[in-house]
N, CA and C atoms of all chains as a GROMACS GRO file, in nm:
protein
  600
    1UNK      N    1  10.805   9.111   8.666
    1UNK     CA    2  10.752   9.211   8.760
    1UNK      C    3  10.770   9.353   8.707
    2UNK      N    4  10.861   9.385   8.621
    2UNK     CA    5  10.862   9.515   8.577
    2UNK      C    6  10.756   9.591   8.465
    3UNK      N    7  10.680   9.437   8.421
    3UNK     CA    8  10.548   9.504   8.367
    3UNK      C    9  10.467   9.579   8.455
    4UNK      N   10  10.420   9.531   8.594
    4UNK     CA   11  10.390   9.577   8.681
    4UNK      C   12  10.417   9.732   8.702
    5UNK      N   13  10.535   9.713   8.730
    5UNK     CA   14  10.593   9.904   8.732
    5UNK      C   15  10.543  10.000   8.618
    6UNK      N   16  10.553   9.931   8.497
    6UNK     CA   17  10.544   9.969   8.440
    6UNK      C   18  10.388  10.056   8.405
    7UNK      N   19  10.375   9.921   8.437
    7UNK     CA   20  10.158   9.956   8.400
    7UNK      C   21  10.179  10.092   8.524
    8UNK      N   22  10.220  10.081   8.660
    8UNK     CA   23  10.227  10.178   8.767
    8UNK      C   24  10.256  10.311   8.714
    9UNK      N   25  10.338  10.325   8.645
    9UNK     CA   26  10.414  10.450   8.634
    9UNK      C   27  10.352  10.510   8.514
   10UNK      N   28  10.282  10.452   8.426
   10UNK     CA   29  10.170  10.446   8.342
   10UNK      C   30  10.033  10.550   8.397
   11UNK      N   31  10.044  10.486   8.508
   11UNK     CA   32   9.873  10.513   8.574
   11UNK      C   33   9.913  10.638   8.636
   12UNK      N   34  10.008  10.668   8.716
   12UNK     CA   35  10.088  10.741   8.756
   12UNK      C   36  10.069  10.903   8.664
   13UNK      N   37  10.146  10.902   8.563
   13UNK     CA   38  10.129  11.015   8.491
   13UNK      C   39   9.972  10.989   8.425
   14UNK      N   40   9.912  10.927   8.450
   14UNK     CA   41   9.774  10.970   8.385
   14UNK      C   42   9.698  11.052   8.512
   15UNK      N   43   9.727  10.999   8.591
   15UNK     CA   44   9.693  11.051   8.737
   15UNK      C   45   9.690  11.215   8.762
   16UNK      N   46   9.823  11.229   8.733
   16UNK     CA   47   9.903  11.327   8.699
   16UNK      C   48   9.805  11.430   8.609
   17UNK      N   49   9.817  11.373   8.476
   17UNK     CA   50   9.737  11.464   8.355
   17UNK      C   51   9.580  11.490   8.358
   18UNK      N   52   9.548  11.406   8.436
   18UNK     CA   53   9.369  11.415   8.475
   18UNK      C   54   9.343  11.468   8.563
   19UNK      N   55   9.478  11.494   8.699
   19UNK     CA   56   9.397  11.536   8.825
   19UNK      C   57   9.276  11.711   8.792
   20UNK      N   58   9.330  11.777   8.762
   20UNK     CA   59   9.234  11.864   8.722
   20UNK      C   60   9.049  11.865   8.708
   21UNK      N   61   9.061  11.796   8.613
   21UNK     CA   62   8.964  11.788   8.541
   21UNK      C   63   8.848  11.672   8.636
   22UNK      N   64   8.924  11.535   8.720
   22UNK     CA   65   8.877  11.553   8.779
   22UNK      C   66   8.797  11.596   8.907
   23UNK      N   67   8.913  11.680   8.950
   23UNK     CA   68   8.859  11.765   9.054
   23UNK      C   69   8.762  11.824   9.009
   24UNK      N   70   8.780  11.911   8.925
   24UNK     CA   71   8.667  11.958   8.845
   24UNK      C   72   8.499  11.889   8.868
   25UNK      N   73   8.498  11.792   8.808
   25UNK     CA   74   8.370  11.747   8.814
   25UNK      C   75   8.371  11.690   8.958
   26UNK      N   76   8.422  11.666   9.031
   26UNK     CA   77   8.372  11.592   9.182
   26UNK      C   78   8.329  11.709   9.258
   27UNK      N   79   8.369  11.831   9.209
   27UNK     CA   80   8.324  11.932   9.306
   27UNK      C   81   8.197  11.967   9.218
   28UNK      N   82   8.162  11.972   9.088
   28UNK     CA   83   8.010  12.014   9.058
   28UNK      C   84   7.944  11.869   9.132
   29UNK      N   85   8.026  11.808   9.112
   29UNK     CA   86   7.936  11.653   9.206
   29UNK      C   87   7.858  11.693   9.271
   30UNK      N   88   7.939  11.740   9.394
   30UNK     CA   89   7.932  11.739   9.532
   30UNK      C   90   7.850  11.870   9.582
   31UNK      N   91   7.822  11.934   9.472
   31UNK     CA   92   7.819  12.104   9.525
   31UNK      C   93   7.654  12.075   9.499
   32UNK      N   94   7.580  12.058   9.607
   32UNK     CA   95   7.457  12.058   9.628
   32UNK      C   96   7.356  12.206   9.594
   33UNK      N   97   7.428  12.284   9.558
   33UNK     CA   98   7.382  12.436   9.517
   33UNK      C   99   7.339  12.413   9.374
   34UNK      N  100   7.420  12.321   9.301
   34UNK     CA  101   7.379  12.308   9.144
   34UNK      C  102   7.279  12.249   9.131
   35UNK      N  103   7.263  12.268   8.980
   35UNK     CA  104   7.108  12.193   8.983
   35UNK      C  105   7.139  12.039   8.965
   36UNK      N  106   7.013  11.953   8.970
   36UNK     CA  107   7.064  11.797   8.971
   36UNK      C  108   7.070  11.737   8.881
   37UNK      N  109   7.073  11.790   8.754
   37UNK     CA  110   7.047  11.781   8.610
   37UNK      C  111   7.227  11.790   8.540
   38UNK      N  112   7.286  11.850   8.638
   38UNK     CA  113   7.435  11.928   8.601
   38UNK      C  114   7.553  11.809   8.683
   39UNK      N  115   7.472  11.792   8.817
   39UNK     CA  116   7.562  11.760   8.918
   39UNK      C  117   7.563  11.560   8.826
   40UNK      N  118   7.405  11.560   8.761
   40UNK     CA  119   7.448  11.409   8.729
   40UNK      C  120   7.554  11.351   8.624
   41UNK      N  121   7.577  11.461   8.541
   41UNK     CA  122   7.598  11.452   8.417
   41UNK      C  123   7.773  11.452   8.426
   42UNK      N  124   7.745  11.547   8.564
   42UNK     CA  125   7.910  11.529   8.605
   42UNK      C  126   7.983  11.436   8.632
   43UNK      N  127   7.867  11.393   8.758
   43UNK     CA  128   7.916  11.199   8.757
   43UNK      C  129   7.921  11.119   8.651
   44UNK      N  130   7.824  11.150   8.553
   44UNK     CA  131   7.864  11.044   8.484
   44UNK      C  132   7.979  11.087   8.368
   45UNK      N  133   8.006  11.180   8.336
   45UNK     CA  134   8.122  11.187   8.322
   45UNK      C  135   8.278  11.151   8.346
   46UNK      N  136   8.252  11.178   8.452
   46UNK     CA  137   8.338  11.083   8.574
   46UNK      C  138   8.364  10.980   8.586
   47UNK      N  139   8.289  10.874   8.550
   47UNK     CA  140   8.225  10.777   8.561
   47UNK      C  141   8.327  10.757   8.406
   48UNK      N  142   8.325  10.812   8.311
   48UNK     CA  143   8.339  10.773   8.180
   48UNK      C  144   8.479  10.766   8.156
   49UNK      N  145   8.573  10.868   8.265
   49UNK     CA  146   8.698  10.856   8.226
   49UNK      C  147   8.781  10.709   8.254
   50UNK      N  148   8.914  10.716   8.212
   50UNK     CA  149   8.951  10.606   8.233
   50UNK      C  150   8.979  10.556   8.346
   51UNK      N  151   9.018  10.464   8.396
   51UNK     CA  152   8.987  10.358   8.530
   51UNK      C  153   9.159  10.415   8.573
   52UNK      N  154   9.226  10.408   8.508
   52UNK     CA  155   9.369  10.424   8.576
   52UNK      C  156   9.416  10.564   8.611
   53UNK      N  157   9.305  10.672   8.552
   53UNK     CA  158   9.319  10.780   8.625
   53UNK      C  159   9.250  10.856   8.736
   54UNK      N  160   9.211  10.776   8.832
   54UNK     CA  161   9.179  10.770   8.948
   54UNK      C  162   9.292  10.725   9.062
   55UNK      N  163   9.321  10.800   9.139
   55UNK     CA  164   9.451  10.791   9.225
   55UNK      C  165   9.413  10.709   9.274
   56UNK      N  166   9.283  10.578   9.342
   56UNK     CA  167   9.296  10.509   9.374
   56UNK      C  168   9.313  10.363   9.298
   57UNK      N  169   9.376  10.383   9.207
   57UNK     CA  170   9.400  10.286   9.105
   57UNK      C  171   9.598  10.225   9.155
   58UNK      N  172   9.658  10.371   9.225
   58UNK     CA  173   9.763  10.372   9.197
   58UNK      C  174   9.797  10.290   9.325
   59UNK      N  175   9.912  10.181   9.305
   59UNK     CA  176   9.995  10.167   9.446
   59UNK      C  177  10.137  10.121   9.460
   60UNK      N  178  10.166  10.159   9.562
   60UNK     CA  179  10.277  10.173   9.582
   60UNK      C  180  10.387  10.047   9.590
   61UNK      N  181  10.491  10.029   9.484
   61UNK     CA  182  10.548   9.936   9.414
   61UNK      C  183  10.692   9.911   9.493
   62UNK      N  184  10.782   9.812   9.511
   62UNK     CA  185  10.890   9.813   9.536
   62UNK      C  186  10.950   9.852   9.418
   63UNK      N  187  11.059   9.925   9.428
   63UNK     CA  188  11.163   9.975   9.331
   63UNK      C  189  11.261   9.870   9.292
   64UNK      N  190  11.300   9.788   9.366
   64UNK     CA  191  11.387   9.680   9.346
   64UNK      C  192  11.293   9.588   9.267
   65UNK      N  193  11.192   9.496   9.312
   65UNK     CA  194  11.116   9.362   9.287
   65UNK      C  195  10.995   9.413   9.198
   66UNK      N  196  10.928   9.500   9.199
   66UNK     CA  197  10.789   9.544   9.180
   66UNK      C  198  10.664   9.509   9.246
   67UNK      N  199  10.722   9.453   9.382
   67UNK     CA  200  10.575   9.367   9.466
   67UNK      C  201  10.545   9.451   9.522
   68UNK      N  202  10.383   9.408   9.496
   68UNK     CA  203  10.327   9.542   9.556
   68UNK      C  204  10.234   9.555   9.708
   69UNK      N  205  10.310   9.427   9.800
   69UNK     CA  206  10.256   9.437   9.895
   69UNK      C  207  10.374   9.433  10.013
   70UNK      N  208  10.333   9.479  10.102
   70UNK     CA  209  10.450   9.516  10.252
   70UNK      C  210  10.578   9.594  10.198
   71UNK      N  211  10.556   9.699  10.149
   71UNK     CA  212  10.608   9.800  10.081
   71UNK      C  213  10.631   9.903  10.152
   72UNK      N  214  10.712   9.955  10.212
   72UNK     CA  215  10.776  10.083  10.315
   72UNK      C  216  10.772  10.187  10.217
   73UNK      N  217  10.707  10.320  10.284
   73UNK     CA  218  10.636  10.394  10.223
   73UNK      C  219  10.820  10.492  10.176
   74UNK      N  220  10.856  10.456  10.304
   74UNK     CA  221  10.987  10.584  10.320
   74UNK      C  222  11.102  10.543  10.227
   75UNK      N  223  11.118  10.384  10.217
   75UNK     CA  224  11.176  10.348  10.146
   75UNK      C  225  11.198  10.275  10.010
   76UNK      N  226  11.039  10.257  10.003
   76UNK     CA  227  11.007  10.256   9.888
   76UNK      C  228  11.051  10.106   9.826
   77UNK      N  229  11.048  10.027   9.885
   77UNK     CA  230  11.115   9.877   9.927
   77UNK      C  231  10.996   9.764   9.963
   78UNK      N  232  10.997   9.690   9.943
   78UNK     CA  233  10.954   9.600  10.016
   78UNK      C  234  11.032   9.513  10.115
   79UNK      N  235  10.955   9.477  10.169
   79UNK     CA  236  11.011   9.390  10.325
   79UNK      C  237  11.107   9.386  10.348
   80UNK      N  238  11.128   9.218  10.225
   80UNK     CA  239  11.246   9.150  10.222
   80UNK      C  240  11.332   9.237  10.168
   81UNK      N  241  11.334   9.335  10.100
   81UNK     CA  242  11.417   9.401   9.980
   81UNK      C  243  11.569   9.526  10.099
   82UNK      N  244  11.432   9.534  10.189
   82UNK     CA  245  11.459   9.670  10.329
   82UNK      C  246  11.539   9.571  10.360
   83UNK      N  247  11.538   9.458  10.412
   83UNK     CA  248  11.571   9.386  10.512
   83UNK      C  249  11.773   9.342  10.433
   84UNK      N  250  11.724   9.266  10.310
   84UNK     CA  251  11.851   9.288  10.308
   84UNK      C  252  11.948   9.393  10.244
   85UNK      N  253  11.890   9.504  10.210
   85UNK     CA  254  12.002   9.610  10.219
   85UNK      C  255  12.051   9.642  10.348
   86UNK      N  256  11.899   9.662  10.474
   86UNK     CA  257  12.004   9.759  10.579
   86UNK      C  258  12.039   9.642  10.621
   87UNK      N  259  12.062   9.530  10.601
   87UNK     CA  260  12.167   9.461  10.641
   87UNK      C  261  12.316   9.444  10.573
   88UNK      N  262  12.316   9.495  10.468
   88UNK     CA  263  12.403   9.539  10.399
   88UNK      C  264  12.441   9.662  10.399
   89UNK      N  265  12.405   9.757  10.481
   89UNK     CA  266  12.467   9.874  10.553
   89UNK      C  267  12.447   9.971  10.381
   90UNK      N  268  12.305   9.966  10.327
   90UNK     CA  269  12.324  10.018  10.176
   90UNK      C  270  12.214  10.089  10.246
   91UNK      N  271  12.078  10.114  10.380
   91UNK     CA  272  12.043  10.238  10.396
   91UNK      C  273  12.075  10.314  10.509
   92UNK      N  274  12.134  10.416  10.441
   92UNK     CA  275  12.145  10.512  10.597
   92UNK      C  276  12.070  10.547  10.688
   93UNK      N  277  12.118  10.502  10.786
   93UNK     CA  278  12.083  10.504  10.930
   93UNK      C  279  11.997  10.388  10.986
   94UNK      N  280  11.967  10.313  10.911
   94UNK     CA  281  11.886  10.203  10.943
   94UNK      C  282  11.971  10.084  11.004
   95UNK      N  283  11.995  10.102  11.109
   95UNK     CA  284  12.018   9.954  11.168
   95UNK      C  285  11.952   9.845  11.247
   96UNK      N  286  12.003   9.726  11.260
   96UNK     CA  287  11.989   9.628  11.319
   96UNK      C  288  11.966   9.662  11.483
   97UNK      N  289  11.845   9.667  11.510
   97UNK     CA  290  11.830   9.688  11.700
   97UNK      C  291  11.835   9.568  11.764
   98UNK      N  292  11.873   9.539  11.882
   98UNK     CA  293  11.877   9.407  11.950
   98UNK      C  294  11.908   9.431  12.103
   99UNK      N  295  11.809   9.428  12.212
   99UNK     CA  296  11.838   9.417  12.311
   99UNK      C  297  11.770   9.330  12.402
  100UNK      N  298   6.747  14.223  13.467
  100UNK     CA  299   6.809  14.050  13.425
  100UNK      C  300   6.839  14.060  13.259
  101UNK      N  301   6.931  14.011  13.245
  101UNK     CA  302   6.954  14.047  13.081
  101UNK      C  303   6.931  13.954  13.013
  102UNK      N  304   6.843  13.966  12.876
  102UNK     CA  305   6.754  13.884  12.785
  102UNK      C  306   6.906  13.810  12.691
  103UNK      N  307   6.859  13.702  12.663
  103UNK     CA  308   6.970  13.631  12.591
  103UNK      C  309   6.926  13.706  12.418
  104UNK      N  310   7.024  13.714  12.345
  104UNK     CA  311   7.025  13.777  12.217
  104UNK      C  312   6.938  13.709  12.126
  105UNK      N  313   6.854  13.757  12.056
  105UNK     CA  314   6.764  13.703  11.971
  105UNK      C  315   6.852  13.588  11.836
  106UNK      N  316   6.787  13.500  11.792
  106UNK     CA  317   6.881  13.418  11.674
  106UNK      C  318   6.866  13.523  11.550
  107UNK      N  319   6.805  13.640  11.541
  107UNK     CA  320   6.824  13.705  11.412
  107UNK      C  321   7.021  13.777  11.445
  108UNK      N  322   6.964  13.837  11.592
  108UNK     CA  323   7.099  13.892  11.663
  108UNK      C  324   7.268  13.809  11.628
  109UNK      N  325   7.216  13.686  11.641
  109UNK     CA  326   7.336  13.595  11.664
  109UNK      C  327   7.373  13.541  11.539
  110UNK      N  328   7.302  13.549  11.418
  110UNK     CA  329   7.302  13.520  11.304
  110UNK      C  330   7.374  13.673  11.251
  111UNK      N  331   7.331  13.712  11.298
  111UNK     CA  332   7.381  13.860  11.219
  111UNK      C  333   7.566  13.881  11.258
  112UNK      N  334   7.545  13.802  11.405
  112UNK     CA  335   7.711  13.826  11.453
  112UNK      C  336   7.785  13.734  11.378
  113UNK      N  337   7.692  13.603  11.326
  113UNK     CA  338   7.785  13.504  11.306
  113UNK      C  339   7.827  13.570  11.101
  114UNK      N  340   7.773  13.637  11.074
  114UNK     CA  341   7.771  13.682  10.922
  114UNK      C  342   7.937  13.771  10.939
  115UNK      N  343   7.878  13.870  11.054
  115UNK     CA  344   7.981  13.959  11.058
  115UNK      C  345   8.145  13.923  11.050
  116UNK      N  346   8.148  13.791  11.183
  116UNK     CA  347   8.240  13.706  11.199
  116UNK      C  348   8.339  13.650  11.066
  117UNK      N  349   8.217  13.595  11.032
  117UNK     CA  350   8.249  13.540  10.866
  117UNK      C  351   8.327  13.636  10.814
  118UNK      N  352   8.263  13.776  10.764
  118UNK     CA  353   8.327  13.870  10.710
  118UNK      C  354   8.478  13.902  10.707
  119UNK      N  355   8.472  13.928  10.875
  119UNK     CA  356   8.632  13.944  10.932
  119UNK      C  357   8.751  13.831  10.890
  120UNK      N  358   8.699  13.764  10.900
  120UNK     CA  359   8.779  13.589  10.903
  120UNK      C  360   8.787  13.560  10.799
  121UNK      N  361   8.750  13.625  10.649
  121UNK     CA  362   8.679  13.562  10.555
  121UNK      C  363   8.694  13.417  10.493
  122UNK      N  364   8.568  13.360  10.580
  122UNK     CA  365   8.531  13.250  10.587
  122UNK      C  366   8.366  13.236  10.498
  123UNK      N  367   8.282  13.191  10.486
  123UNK     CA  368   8.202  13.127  10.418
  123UNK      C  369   8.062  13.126  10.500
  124UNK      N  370   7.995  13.218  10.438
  124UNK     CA  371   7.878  13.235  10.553
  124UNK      C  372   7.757  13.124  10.486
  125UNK      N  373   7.806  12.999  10.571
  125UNK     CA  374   7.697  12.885  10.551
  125UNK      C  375   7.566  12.804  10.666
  126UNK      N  376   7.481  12.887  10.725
  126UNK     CA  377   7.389  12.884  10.807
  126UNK      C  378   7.326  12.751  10.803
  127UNK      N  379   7.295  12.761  10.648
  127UNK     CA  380   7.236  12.568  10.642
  127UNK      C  381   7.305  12.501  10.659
  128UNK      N  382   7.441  12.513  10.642
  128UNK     CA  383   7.587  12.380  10.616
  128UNK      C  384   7.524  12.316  10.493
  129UNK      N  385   7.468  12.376  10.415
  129UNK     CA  386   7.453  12.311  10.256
  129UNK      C  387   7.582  12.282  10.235
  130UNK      N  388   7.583  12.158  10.146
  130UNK     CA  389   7.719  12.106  10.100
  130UNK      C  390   7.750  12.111   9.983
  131UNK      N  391   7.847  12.249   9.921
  131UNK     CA  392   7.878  12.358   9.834
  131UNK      C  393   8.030  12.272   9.764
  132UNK      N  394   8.078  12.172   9.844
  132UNK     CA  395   8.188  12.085   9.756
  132UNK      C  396   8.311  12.170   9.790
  133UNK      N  397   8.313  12.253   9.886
  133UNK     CA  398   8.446  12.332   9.872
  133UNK      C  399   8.564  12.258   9.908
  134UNK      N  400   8.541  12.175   9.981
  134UNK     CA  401   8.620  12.101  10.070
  134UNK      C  402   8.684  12.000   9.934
  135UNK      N  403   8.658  11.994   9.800
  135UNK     CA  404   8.764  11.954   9.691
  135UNK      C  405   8.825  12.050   9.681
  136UNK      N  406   8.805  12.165   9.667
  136UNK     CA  407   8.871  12.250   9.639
  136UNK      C  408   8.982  12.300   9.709
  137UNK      N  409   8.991  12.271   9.859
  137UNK     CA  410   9.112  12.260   9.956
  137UNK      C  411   9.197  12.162   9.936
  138UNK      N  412   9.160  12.081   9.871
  138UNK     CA  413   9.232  11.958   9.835
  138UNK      C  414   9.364  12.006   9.782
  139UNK      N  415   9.470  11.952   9.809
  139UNK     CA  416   9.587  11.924   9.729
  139UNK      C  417   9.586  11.870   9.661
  140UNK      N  418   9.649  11.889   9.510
  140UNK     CA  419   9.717  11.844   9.427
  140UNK      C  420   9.825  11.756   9.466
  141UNK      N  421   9.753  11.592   9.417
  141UNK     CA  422   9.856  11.524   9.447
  141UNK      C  423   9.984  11.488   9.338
  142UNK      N  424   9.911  11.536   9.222
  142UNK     CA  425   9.983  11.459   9.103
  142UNK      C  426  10.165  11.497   9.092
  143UNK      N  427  10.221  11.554   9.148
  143UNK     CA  428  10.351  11.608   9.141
  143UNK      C  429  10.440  11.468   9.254
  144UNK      N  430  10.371  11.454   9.383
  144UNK     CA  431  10.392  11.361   9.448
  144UNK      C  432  10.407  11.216   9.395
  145UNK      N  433  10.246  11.215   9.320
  145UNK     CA  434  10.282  11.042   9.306
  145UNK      C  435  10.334  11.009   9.194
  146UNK      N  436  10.384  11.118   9.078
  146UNK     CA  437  10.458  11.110   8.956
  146UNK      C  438  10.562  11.091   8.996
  147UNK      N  439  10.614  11.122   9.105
  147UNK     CA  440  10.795  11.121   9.164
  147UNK      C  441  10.812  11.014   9.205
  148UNK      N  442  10.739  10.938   9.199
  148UNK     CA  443  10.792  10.800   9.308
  148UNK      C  444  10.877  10.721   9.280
  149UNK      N  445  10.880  10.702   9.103
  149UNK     CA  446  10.982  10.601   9.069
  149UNK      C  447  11.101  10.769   9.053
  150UNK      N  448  11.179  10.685   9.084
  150UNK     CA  449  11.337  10.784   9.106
  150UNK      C  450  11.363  10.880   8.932
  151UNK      N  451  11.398  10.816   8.854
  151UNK     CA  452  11.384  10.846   8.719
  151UNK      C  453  11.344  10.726   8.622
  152UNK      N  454  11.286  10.789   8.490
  152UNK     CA  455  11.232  10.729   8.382
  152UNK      C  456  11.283  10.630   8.319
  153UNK      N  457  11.235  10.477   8.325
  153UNK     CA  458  11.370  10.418   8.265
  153UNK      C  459  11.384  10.433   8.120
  154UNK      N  460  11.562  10.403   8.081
  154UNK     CA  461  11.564  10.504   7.941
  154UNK      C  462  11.663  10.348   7.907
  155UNK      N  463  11.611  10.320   7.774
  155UNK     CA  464  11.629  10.195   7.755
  155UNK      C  465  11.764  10.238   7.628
  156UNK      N  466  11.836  10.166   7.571
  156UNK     CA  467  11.909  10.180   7.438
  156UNK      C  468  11.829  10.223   7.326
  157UNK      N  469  11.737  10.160   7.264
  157UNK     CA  470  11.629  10.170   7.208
  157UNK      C  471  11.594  10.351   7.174
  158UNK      N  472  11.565  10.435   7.319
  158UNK     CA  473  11.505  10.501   7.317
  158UNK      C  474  11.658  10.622   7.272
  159UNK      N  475  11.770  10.547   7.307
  159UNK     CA  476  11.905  10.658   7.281
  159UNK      C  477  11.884  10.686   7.133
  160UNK      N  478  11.925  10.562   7.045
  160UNK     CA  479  11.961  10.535   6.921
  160UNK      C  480  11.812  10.547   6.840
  161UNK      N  481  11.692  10.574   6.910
  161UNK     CA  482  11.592  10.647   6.836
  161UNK      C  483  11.609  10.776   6.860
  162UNK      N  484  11.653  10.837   6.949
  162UNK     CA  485  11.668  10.996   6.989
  162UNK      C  486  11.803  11.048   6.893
  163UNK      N  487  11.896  10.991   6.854
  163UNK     CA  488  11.976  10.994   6.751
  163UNK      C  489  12.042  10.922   6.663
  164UNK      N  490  11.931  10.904   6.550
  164UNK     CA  491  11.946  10.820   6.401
  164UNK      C  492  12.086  10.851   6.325
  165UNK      N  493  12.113  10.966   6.365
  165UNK     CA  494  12.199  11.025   6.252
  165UNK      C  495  12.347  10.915   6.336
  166UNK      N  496  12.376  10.894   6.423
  166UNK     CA  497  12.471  10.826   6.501
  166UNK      C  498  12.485  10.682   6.463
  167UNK      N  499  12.402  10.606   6.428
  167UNK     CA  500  12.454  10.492   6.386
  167UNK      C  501  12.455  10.403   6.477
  168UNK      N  502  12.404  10.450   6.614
  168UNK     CA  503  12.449  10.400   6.697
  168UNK      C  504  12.403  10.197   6.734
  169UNK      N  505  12.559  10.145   6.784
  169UNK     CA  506  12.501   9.954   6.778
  169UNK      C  507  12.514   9.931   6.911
  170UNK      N  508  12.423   9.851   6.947
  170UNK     CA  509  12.377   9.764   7.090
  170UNK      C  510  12.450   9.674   7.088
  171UNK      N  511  12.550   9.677   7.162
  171UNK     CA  512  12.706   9.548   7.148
  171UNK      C  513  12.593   9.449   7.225
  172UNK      N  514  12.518   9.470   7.309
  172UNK     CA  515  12.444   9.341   7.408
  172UNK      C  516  12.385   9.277   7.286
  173UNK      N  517  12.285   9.347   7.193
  173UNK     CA  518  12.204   9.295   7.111
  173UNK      C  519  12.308   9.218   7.007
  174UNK      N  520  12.403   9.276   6.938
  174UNK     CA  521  12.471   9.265   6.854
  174UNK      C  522  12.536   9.098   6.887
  175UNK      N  523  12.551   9.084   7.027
  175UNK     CA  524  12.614   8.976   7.066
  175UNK      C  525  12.540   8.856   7.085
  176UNK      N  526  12.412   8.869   7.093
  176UNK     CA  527  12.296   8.754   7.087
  176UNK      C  528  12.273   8.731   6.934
  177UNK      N  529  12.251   8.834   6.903
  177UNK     CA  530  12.236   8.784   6.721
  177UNK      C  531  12.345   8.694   6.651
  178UNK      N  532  12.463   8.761   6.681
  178UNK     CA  533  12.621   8.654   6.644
  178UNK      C  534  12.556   8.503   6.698
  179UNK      N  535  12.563   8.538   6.816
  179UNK     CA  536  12.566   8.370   6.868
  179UNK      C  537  12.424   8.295   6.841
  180UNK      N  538  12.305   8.352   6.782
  180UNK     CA  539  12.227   8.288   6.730
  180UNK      C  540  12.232   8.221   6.551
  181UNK      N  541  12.323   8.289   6.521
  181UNK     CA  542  12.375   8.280   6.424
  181UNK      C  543  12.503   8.188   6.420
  182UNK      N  544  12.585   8.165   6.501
  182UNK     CA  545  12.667   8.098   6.507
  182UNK      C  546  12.595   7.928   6.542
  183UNK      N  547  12.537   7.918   6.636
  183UNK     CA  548  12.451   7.773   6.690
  183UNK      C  549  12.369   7.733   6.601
  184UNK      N  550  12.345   7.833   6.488
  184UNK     CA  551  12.278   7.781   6.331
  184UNK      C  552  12.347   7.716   6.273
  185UNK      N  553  12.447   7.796   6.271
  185UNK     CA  554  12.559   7.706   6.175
  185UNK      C  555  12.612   7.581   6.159
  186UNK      N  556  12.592   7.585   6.347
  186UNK     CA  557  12.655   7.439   6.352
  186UNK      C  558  12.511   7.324   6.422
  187UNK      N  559  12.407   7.396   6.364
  187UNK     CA  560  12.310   7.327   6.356
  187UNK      C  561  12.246   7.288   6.504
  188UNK      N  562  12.242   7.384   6.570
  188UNK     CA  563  12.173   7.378   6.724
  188UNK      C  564  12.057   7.479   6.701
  189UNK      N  565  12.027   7.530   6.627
  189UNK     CA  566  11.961   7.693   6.632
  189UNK      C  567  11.808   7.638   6.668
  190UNK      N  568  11.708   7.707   6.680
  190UNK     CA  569  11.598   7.674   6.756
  190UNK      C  570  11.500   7.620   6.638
  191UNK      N  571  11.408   7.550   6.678
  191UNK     CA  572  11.354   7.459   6.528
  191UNK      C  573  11.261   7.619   6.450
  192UNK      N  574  11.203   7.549   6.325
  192UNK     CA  575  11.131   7.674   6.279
  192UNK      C  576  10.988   7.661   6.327
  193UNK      N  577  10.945   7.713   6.305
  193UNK     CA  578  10.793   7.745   6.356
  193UNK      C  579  10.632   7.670   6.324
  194UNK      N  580  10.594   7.610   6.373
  194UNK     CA  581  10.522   7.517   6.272
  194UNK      C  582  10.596   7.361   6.249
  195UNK      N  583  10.670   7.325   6.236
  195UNK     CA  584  10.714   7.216   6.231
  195UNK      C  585  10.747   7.145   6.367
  196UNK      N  586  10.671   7.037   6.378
  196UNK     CA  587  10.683   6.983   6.496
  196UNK      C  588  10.760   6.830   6.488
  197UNK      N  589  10.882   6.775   6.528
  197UNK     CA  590  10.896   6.669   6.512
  197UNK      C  591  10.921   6.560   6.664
  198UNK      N  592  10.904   6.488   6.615
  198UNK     CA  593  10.870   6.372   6.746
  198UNK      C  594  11.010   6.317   6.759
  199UNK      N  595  11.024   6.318   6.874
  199UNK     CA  596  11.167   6.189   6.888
  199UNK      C  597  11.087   6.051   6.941
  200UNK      N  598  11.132   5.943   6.838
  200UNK     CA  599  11.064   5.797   6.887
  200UNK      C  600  11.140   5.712   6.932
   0.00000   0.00000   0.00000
């Protein structure tokens, strides 16, 4: 599973190093004032960069396991992972409710 | 009886408005893309997520050659692969396949 993270944290700083550029072109995209000759070329530009630097490429990983589904945003955990630390009194303030 | 304001009138207030506020005098609502441009920068956020970088041995004892530095973990698998040779357990070689009958 830590390939996983890995590839993540990967995509992560590419994310990182591209956001610019493509902001850049999504706004000549989008900017209906340009001509349509400019705005296409942008897309496809866009279109050309790599696949993992698109923030929707990225998601959010357990730190413990690397699974990447039912993952607590705050804790950065998955499920089972939450479940038995704050039962192990390892996150603060998180307890066991029962009434 | 008082005449309601002409649309040159109300166009002219809504310019002025703009001015004051400075806001974006867009009558058509042509779609100018600004609204990326309000966008946040996420990349500082989702670079942080893993806590820190993992930093392996590897990457120490390449960061300083001049040190010499030895991986007692590594150092200790190699012995004992070396030792289970000796006494003839070690893993077969590669390519050679033999059958037990």
């Amino acid at each position: 599973m830590r390939s996983r993270i890995l590839r993540d944290m990967k995509a992560r700083t590419a994310v990182a190093n591209n956001e610019l550029i493509r902001q850049a072109y999504r706004y000549i995209t989008r900017n209906e004032t340009l001509p349509a000759r400019t705005r296409h070329q942008a897309q496809l530009a866009l279109n050309s960069l790599p696949t993992n630097t698109a923030p929707v490429f990225l998601r959010n990983r357990c730190l413990e396991t690397g699974h990447g589904s039912g993952v607590f945003r705050e804790f950065r955990l998955c499920r089972f992972q939450f479940r038995l630390k704050a039962l192990n009194g390892e996150l603060p303030g998180v307890k066991k409710s029962s009434w | 009886m008082a005449t309601p304001p002409t649309p040159a009138r109300l166009a002219k207030l809504t310019r002025t408005a703009c001015k004051i506020f400075s806001t974006v005098y867009n009558p058509t609502a042509a779609r100018s893309g600004n609204k990326i441009l309000r966008e946040r920068l996420v990349g500082p956020t989702v670079s942080s997520y893993y806590p820190q970088p993992l930093v392996h041995f590897r990457d120490i004892k390449a960061a300083f050659p001049q040190l010499n530095l030895i991986d007692t973990d590594e150092k200790e698998r190699l012995d004992e692969i070396a030792r289970r040779k000796r006494r003839g357990k070690g893993a077969p070689k590669k390519g050679i396949v033999t059958y037990a009958i």
